[in-house]
C-alpha positions in Angstrom: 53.0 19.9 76.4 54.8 16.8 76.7 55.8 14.6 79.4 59.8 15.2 80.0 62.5 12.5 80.2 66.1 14.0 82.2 69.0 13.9 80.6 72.4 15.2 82.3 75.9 15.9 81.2 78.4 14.3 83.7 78.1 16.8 86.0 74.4 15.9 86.8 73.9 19.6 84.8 70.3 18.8 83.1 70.8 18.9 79.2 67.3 20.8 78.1 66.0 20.1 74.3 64.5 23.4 73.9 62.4 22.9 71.0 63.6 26.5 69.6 66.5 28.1 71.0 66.1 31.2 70.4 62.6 31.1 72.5 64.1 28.9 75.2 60.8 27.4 77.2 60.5 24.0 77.8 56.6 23.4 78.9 56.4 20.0 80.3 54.7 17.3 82.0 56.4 14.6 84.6 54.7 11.8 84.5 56.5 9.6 87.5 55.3 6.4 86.5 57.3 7.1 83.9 60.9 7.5 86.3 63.0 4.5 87.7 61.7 4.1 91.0 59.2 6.7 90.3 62.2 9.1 91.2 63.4 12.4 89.1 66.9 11.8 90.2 69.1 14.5 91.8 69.9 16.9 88.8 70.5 20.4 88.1 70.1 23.3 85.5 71.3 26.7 84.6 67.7 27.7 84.6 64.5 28.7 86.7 61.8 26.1 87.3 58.1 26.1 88.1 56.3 23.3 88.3 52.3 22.7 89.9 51.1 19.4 91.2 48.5 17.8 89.0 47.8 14.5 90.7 49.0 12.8 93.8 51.8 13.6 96.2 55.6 14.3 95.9 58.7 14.7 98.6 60.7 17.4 96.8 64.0 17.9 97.6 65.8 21.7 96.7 69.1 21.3 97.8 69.0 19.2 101.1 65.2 19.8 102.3 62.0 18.1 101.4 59.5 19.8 100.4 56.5 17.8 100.7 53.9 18.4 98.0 50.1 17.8 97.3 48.0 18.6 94.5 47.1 22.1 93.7 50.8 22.9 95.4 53.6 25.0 93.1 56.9 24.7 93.6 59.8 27.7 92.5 63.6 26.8 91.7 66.2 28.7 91.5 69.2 28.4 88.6 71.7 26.0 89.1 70.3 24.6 92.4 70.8 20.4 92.7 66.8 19.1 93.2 65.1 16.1 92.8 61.9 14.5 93.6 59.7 11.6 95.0 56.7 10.1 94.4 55.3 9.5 98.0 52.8 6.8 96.9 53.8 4.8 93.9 50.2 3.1 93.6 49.5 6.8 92.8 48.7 8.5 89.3 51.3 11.8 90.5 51.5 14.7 87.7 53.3 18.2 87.6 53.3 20.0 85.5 55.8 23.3 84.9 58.1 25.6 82.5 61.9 25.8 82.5 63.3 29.0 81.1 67.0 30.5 81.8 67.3 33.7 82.6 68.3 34.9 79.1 64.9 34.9 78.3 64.9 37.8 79.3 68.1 39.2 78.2 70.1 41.8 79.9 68.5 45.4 80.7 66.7 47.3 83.1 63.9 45.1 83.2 66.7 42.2 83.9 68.1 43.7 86.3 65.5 45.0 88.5 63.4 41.6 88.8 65.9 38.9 88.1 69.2 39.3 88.8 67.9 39.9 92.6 66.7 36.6 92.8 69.7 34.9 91.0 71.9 36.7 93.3 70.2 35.7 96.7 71.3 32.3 98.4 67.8 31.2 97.4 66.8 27.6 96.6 63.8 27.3 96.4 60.2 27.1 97.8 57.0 25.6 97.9 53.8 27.4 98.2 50.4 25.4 98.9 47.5 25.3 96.8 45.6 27.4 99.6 46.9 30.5 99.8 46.2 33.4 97.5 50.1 33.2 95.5 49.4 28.9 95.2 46.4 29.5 93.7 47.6 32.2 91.0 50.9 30.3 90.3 48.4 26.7 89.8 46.6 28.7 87.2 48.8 30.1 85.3 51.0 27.0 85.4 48.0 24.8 84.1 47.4 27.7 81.4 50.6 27.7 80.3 50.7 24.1 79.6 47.5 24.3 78.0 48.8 26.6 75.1 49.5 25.0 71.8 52.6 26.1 70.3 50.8 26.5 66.6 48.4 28.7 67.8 48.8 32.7 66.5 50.6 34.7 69.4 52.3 31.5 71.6 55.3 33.1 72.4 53.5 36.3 73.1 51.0 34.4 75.8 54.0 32.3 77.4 55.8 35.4 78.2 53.2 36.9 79.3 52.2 34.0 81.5 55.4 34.0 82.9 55.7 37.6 83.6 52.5 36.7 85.6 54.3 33.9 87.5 57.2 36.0 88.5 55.2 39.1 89.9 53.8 36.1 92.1 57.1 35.0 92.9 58.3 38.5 94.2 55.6 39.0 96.0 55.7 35.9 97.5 59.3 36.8 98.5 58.6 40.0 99.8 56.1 38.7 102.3 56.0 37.5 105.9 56.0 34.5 107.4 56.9 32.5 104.4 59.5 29.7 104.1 62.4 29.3 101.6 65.2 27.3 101.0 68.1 28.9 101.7 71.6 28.8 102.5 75.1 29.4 100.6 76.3 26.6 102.4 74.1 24.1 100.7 75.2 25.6 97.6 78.6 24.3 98.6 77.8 21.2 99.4 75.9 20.8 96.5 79.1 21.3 94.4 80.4 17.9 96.4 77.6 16.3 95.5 78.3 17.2 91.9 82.2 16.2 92.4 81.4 12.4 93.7 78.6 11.6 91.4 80.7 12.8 88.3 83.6 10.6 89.4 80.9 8.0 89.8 79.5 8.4 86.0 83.2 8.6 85.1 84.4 5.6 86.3 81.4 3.2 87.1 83.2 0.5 85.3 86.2 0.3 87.5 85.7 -0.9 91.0 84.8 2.5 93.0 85.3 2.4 96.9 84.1 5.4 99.5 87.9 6.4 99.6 88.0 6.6 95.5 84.9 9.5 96.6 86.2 11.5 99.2 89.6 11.8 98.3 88.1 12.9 94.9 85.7 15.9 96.8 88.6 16.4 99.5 85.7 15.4 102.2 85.8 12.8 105.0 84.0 9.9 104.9 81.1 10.6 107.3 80.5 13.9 105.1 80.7 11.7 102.2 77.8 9.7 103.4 75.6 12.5 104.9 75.7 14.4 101.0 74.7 11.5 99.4 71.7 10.7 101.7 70.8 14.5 101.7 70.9 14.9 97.7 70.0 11.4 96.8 68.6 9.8 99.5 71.0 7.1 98.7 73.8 5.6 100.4 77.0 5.9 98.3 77.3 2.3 97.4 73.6 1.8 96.6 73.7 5.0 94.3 76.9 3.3 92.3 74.7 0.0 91.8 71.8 1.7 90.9 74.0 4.2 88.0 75.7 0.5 87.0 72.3 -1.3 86.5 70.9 1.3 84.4 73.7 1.7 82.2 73.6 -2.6 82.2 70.0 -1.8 81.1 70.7 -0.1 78.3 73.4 -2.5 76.8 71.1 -5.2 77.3 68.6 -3.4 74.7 71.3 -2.1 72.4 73.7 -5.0 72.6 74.1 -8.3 71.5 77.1 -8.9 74.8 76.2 -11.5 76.8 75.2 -11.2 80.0 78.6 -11.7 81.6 80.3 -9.0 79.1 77.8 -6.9 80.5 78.0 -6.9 84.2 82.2 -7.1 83.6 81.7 -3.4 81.2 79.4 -2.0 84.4 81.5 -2.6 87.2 80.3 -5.7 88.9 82.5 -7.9 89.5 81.0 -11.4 89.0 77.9 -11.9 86.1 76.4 -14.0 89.5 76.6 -10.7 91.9 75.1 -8.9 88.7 72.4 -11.0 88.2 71.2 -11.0 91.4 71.0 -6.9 91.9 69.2 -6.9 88.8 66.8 -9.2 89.4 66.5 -7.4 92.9 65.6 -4.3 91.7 64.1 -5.0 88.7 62.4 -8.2 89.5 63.4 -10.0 86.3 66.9 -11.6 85.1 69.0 -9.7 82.1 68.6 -12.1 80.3 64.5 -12.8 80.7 65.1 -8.2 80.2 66.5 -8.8 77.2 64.0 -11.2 75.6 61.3 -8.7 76.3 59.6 -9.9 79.6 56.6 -8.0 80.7 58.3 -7.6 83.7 60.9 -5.6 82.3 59.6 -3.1 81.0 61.9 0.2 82.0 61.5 3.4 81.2 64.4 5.9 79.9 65.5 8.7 83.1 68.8 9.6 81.4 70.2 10.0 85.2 70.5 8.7 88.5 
């Protein structure tokens, strides 16, 4: 088990480092102390997702609702559905726990067929079940037993699979029951796919100025729609997302560089180093420069994405 840093390709598609790829699992921890902003930013993956609460409290979004989450709670999410998530309390320790796997992992066949594809076919999201009802607790079990197991013991890939196996009968049941709330809708799907369009222009061309017109006319949307995806998938506006992408790639030149400061905020877009200065030292409540020389203040950890 390790605690999970996200890293996306431009088109916020979550780049997984499966330790062995031909027994793709990734069993993780996310540690959200350990986010910017104690956010996992709006991301996707080719893959299903299950993830328990550990400690404290989270807003998780699947596609454009919140699911808000306490400990003992378990989340499910569906392949290639845009998510992200909270920390409601930052003065909070907040832990999940979870296992990525894509459905290859259980490769084509009648046992594929019958219990998968279903679900990868239905305009499913996502949902969250709480830690009081009889499917939370199972899925908060096996989810804390299968982060538990050490990959060097005899049998692991025998007990993961077997321990997901379990999570998924929970899962259909949970779907074939009443009275139970999903995330649904094709029509998030498709405005998901926006969502995807505008932030790849943005990662694309943070280092030319970027206006709200450069966005829509990119996604073919108006500009009220532009702003309503963002805040739904983000909770950004778009401007504040395009600062926020700018001063974490600003970030990383500062450690890796030796450009001064001015080089810097000219690379990342801004368009003065005094403009620059001041939104870092807004958000991050230290200079670049006093960043670079290794102030305690400025100590930032790596999210690979906004």
């Amino acid at each position: 088990m390790q605690v999970r840093t996200i890293k996306t390709d431009e088109h916020l598609r979550e780049l997984i480092d499966y330790k062995d790829l031909s027994f793709p699992i990734d069993i993780c921890t996310d540690d959200y102390s350990t986010f910017l902003d104690h956010t996992m930013n709006c991301h996707w993956h080719n893959s299903f997702e299950f993830g328990t609460m550990v400690e404290g409290r989270l807003d998780f979004y699947t596609g454009e609702t919140c699911l808000r989450m306490e400990k003992g709670d378990s989340v499910f999410v569906n392949a290639n559905v845009l998510h992200m998530a909270r920390q409601v309390d930052p003065g909070e320790n907040t832990l999940m726990v979870g296992v990525v796997f894509p459905p290859s992992l259980f490769p084509g066949g009648g046992v594929f067929q019958k219990y998968f594809q279903p679900v990868l076919k239905m305009p499913l999201q996502g949902f969250c079940v709480k830690a009081d009802s009889p499917v939370g607790r199972n899925m908060e079990r096996t989810l804390v037993e299968l982060c538990g197991l050490r990959d060097e013991e005899a049998g692991y890939e025998l007990r993961c699979l077997s321990l997901i196996s379990r999570l998924w009968l929970d899962t259909l049941e949970y779907l074939s029951g009443e009275n139970h709330d999903f995330v649904m809708g094709e029509t998030g799907r498709r405005h998901g796919d926006v969502v995807k369009q505008m932030i790849s222009y943005i990662q694309e061309h943070y280092a030319e100025p970027v206006a709200i017109r450069d966005l829509t006319e990119h996604a073919h949307i108006s500009r009220s729609e532009c702003f309503r995806s963002f805040r739904r998938y983000t909770g950004k506006k778009p401007m504040e997302y395009i600062n926020e992408y700018r001063l974490i790639q600003a970030a990383d030149l500062l450690k890796e560089t030796s450009l001064s400061v001015s080089e810097i905020g000219s690379a990342c877009g801004f368009g003065s180093s005094s403009y620059f200065g001041k939104l870092f030292k807004e958000k991050y409540g230290v200079s670049p420069l006093g960043y670079r020389q290794g102030s305690a203040c400025a100590v930032l950890p790596e999210t690979g994405d906004v």
